[in-house]
C-alpha positions in Angstrom: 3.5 9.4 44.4 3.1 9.6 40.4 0.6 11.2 38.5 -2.3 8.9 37.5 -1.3 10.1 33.9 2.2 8.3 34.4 0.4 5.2 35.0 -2.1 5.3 32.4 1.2 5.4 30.5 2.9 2.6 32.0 -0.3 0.4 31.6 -0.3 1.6 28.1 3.2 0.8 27.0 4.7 -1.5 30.1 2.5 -3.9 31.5 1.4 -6.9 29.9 -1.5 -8.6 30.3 -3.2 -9.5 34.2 -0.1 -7.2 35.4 -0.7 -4.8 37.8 1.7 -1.7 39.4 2.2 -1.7 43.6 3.3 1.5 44.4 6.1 1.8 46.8 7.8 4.5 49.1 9.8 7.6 47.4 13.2 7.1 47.8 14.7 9.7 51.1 17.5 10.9 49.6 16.2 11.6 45.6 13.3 11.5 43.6 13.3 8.0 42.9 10.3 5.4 43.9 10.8 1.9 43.2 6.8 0.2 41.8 6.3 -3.6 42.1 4.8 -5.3 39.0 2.4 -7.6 40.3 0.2 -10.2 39.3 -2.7 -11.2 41.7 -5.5 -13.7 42.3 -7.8 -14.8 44.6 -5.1 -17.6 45.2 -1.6 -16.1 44.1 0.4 -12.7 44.6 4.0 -12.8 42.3 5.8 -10.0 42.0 7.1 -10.1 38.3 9.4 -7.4 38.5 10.1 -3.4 39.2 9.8 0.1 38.0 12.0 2.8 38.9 10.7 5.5 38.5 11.2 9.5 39.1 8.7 11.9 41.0 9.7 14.8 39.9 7.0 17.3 38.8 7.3 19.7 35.8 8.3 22.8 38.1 11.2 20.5 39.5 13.2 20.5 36.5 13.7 22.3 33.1 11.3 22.0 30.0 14.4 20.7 27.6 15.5 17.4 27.2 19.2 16.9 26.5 20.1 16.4 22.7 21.9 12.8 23.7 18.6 11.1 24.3 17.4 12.2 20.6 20.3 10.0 19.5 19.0 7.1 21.1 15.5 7.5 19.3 13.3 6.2 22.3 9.8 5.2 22.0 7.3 4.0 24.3 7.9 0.4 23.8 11.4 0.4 22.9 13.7 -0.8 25.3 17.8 0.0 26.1 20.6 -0.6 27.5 22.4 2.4 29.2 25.5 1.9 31.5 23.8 1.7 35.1 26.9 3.5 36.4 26.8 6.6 34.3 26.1 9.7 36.0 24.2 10.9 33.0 21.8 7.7 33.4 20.7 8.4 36.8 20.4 12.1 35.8 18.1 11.0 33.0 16.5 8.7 35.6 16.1 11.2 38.4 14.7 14.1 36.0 12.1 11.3 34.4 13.6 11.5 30.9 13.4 7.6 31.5 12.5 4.5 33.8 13.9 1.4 34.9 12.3 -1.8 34.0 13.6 -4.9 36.1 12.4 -8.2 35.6 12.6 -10.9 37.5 12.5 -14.7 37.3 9.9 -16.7 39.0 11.8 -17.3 42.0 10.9 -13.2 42.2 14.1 -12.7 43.6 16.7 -13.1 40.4 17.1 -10.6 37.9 15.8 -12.0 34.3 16.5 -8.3 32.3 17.3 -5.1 33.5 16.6 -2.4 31.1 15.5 1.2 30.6 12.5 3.0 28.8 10.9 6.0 27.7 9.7 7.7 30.5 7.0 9.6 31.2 8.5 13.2 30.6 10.1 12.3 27.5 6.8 10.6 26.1 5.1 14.2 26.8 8.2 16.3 25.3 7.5 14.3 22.3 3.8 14.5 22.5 4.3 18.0 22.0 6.6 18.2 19.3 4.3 16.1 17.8 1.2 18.6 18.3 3.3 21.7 17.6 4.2 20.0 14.2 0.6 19.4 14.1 -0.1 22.9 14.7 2.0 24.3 12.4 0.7 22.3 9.6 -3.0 23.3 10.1 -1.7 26.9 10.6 -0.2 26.7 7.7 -3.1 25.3 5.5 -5.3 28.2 6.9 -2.8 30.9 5.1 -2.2 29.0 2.3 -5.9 28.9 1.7 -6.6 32.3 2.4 -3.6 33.3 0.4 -4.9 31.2 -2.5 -8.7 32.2 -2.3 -7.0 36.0 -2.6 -5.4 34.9 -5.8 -7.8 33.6 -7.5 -10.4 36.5 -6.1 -8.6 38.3 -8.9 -9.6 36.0 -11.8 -12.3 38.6 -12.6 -9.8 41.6 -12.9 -8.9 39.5 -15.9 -11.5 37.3 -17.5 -12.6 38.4 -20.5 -9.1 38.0 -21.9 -8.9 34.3 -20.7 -9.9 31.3 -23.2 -12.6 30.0 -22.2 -11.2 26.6 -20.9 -9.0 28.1 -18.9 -12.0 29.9 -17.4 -13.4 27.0 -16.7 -10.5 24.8 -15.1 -9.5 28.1 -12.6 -13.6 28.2 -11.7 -13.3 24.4 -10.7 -10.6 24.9 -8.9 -12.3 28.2 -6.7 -14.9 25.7 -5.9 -12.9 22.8 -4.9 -10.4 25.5 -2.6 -13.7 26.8 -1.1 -14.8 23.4 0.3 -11.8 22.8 1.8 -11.0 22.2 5.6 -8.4 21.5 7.8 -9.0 17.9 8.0 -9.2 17.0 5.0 -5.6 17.0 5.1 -5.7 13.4 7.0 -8.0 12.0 4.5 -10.2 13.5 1.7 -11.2 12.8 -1.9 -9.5 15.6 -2.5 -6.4 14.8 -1.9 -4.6 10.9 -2.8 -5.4 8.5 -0.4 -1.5 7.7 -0.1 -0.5 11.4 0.9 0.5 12.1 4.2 -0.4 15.8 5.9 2.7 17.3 4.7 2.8 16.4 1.2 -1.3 17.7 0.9 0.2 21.0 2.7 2.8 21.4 -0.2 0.8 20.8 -3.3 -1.9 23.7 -1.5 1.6 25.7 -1.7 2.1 24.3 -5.3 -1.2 25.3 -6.2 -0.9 28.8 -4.7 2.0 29.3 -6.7 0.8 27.8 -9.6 -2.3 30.0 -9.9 -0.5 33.1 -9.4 2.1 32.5 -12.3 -1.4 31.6 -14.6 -2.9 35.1 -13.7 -0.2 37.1 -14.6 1.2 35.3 -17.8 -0.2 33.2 -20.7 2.3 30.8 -20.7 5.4 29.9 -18.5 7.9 27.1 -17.6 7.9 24.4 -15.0 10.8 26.0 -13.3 9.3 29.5 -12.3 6.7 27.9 -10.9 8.8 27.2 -8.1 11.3 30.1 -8.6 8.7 32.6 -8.4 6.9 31.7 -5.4 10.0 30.7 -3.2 12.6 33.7 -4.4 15.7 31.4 -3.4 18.5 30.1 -4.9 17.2 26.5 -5.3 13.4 27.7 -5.3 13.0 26.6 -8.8 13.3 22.8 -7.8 11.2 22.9 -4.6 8.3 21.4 -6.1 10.3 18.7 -8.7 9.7 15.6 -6.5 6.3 15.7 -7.3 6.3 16.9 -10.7 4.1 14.5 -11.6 1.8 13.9 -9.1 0.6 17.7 -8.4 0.5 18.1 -12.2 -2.1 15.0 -12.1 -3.5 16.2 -8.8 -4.1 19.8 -10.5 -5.8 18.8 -13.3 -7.9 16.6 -11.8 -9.1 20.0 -9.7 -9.2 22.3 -12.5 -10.9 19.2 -15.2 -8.7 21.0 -17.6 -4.9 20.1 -18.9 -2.2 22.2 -17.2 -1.0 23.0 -20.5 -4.4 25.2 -20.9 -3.7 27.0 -17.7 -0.3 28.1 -19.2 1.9 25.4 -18.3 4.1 25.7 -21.9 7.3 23.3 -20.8 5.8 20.5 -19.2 7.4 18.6 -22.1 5.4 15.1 -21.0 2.2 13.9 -22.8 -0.1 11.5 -21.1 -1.5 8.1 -23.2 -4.1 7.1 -22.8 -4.4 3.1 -24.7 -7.7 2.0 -26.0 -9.3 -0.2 -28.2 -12.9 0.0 -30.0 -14.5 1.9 -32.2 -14.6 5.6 -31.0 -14.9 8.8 -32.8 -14.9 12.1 -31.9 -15.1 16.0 -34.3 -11.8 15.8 -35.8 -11.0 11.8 -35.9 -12.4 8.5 -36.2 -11.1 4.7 -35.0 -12.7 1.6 -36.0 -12.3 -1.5 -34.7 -9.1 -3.3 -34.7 -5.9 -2.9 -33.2 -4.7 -0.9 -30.0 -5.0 3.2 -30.2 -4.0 5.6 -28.5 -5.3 9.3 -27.0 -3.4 11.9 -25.6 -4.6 14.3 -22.8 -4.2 17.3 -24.8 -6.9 15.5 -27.4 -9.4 14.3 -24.4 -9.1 17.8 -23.5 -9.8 19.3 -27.3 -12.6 16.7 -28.4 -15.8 15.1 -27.5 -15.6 11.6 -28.1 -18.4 8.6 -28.2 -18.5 4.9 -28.9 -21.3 3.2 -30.4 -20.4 0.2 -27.9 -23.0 -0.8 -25.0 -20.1 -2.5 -23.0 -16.9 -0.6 -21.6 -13.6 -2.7 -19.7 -11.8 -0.4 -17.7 -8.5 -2.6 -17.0 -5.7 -1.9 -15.0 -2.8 -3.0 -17.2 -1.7 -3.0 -21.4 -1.3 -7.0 -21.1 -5.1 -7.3 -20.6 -5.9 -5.1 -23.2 -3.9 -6.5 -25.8 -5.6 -9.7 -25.6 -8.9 -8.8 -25.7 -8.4 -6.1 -28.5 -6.3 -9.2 -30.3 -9.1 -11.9 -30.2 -10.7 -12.3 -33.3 -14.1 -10.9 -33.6 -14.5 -10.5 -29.9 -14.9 -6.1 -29.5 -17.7 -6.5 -32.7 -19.3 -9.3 -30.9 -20.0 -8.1 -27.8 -20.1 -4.6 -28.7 -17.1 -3.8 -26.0 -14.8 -0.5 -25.7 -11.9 -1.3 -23.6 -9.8 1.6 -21.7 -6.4 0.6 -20.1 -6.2 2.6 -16.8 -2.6 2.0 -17.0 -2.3 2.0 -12.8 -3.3 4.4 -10.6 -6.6 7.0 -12.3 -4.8 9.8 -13.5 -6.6 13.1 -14.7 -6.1 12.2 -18.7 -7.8 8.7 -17.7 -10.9 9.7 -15.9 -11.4 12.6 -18.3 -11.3 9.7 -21.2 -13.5 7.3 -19.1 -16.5 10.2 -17.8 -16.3 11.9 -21.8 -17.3 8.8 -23.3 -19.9 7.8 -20.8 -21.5 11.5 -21.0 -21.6 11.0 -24.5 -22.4 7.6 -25.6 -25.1 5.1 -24.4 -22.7 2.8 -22.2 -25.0 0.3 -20.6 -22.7 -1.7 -18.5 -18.8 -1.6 -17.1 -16.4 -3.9 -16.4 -13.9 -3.5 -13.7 -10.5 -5.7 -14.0 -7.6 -4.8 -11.9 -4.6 -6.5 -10.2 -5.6 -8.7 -6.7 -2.5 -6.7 -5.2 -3.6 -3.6 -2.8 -2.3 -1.1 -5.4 -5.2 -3.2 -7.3 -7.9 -2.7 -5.5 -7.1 0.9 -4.8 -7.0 1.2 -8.5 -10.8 -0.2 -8.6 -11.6 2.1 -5.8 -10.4 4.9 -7.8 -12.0 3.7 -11.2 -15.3 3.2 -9.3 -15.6 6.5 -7.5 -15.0 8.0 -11.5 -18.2 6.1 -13.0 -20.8 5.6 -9.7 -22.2 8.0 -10.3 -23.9 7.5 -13.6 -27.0 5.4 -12.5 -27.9 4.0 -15.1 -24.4 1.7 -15.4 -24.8 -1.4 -14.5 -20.9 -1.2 -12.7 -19.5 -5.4 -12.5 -15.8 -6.1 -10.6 -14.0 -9.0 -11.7 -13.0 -11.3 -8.8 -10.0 -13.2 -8.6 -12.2 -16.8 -8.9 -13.0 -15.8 -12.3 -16.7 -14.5 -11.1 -18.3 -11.2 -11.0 -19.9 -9.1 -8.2 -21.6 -5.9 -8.8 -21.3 -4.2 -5.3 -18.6 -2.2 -4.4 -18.3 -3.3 -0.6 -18.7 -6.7 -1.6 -16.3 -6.5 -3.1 -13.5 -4.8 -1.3 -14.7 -6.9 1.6 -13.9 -10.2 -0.6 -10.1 -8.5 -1.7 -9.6 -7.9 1.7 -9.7 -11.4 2.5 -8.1 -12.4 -0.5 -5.5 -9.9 0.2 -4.8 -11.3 3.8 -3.0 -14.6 2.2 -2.8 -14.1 -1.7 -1.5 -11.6 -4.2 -2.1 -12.1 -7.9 -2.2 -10.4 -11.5 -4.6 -10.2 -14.0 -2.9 -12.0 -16.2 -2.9 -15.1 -14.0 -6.4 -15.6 -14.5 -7.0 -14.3 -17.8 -9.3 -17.1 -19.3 -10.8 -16.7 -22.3 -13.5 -15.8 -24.8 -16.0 -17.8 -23.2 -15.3 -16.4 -19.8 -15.2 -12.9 -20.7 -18.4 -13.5 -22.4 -19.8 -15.1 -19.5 -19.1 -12.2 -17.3 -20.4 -9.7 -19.9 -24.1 -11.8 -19.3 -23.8 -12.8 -16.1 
C-alpha cells in the first residue's frame, strides 16, 4: 500500500477534478502497484486511467537521488517522456524517484498519453532542499544580526569623536536592527517589498560590513566595503549589483546620507526635481521654473514652503507642465515634488522635511496606472500618513479623486486587471487640476 501522504500528493498535483485513486495489488515480483483513476457516481464507474506507482519505503533505498533527474528539472505538475525500455527508468520507477501516469480514452481500454511524473520521493528530496535552504537563510540572519548588534555595541567606545549626524544615522540604525526578526525577511517595511529572502540576507551582510568600515575610519571607498568584510580576491565587488539599492536602502535606516557615515567615493548624487517656492538657511527659490535638490543639501538644510498644497508625482513630464502653466503654482498656492519612480531615501527625506516644517494642508498623489504605479503611491503614502492633519487625495485614472488608501488600491487593482496607463494620458488641464485641488 502507499502512504496516505503519497496520495495527498497525487490528489494535490495529479488528479483533476471528481477523480478519484482505486488502489490495486503490489506487484509480486517488485515494488510496483498499479492505482486506477476513477470517476464515480451513483449511476457511472469509468476508469480514466492508471498510476504506477512504487512502494518502497525510505529504509528500502538510499537518501540520494541520482544527478540525471536534476537535468530533467521535474516538478510536481510537469510531465515527461522517458524511454519506457531504459533500465534507468524503471530504476527511477521502482525506487519512487517518479510515477507513471497512463491515460486512457473513453473506451477505458486505449491508451490516450503515457507519461511520467515527479514522484513522491523526489517531491520530498526537494521539499527538503527547499527547507535546508530555508534553514540556512534564517540561520544566517540570526549571526548576521548578532554579529551586527556587536558592532555597533561599540559606537560608544567612540562617540564623542563622531559628528553629530553621523551619531544620529548609526542610532537609527541600532533601533531598526533591534526590531528585527526572522520573518521579516518574507515581507517587512523594512526591507523593499520586491526583495526576495536572499537579497534581504545580503544587504544585513552589507550593512554588517558597512558599519564596521564606519567605526574604524572617517571616510573610505565603495570598494573596501566589500574587500574588507569578504578578504577574497573578488571580495571588493560582492556587493556591486546592488550598489544602488543598499545605498538607498541604508540611508533610508540610518535617515542620514551614506556620505555622512564615511562613504567618500560613492561618486553619485541623488536629484531631487521640484517646483514652488521653497527656502531653506543657506538658499532661497521662488516661483517659476523647475529646481532642483541634491541629497547632500536635504541632508544639510531645513527647508519650508509657504504653499498649503503639495503634488507628489511620479514622473518629470507631469511636473513640467504644471510648473510651466502660467500662473497656476501662485494661484493655488501648490509645491510640486517629482518622486521620480520608486521613493528613494533623498525623496522621502525632501517630502517629510517640508511637511515638518511648513503648514502643508493637503497632498496630492499622481502616479502611473501601471503596478510599478501604484506601488509607487503605496510607497509615497506610507511617507506622509502619518501626519494627521493632511488631508492625503490619490488621483484616479477617470480623472477623479478618492481620499482613502484602500479605496484606492482596491479601484487600481481592477483597473490593473484589463488596463495599463500613464500619467500623461490623462493629464487634463488647469481646470481639472483645480477641480481636484477643491474637490
Amino acid at each position: 500500500m502507499i502512504e496516505e501522504s503519497f496520495q495527498v500528493y497525487i490528489k494535490d498535483f495529479i488528479l483533476k477534478s471528481g477523480e478519484v485513486l482505486e488502489l490495486g495489488e503490489p506487484n509480486k515480483d517488485n515494488f510496483l502497484l498499479e492505482v486506477r483513476i476513477i470517476k464515480r457516481s451513483e449511476r457511472t464507474y469509468r476508469i480514466l486511467g492508471l498510476l504506477i506507482v512504487s512502494t518502497k519505503t525510505t529504509k528500502d533505498i538510499e537518501s540520494t537521488n541520482d544527478h540525471k533527474l536534476d537535468a530533467i528539472k521535474f516538478t510536481p505538475r510537469k510531465k515527461v517522456s522517458l524511454d519506457d525500455n531504459d533500465r534507468q527508468t524503471f530504476k527511477w520507477l521502482e525506487e519512487g524517484w517518479i510515477l507513471k501516469e497512463v491515460r486512457f480514452e473513453k473506451d477505458e481500454k486505449t491508451v490516450r498519453s503515457s507519461q511520467y511524473r515527479m514522484g513522491y520521493r523526489l517531491y520530498e528530496h526537494e521539499q527538503l532542499k527547499v527547507q535546508q535552504k530555508v534553514d540556512y537563510v534564517y540561520s544566517e540572519f540570526s549571526k548576521v544580526k548578532d554579529k551586527l548588534l556587536r558592532t555597533l555595541a561599540t559606537i560608544d567606545d567612540n562617540y564623542n569623536h563622531f559628528p553629530h549626524r553621523k551619531k544620529l544615522g548609526l542610532e537609527n540604525m541600532v533601533k531598526i536592527i533591534n526590531q528585527l526578526k526572522q520573518c521579516d525577511l518574507n515581507e517587512s517595511d523594512y526591507f523593499p517589498q520586491k526583495w526576495h529572502v536572499k537579497k534581504s540576507l545580503k544587504y544585513l551582510q552589507f550593512v554588517d560590513a558597512f558599519s564596521q568600515l564606519c567605526l574604524q575610519k572617517k571616510d573610505f571607498d565603495w570598494k573596501e566595503i566589500g574587500a574588507t568584510y569578504y578578504k577574497k580576491i573578488g571580495g571588493s565587488k560582492e556587493f556591486d549589483p546592488y550598489k544602488q539599492e543598499f545605498i538607498d536602502q541604508l540611508e533610508e535606516w540610518a535617515s542620514v546620507p551614506a556620505t555622512e557615515l564615511g562613504l567618500a567615493s560613492l561618486g553619485q548624487i541623488t536629484s531631487v526635481y521640484f517646483a514652488g517656492q521653497l527656502s531653506g538657511r543657506y538658499v532661497a527659490y521662488q516661483l517659476g521654473p523647475v529646481h532642483a535638490l541634491t541629497n547632500l543639501s536635504i541632508a544639510q538644510e531645513k527647508y519650508l514652503t509657504k504653499a498649503t498644497n503639495l503634488w507628489l508625482v511620479e514622473n518629470r513630464a507631469i511636473l513640467t507642465r504644471l510648473a510651466a502653466t502660467e500662473q497656476f503654482l501662485e494661484e493655488t498656492n501648490s509645491f510640486i515634488i517629482c518622486v521620480d519612480g520608486h521613493l528613494r531615501s533623498a525623496h522621502r527625506n525632501a517630502i517629510t522635511q517640508i511637511l515638518d516644517n511648513s503648514n502643508i494642508e493637503q497632498v496630492l498623489i499622481w502616479c502611473d496606472y501601471d503596478p510599478d504605479g501604484l506601488q509607487i503611491s503605496k510607497e509615497i503614502y506610507s511617507t506622509i500618513y502619518k501626519y494627521s492633519n493632511l488631508k492625503i487625495k490619490l488621483i484616479l485614472p477617470e480623472q477623479e479623486v478618492i481620499s482613502d488608501w484602500h479605496k484606492y488600491e482596491e479601484h487600481l487593482k481592477g483597473f490593473l486587471e484589463n488596463n495599463k496607463m500613464e500619467q500623461e494620458q490623462m493629464m487634463g488641464g488647469v481646470v481639472l487640476w483645480k477641480r481636484w485641488i477643491l474637490d
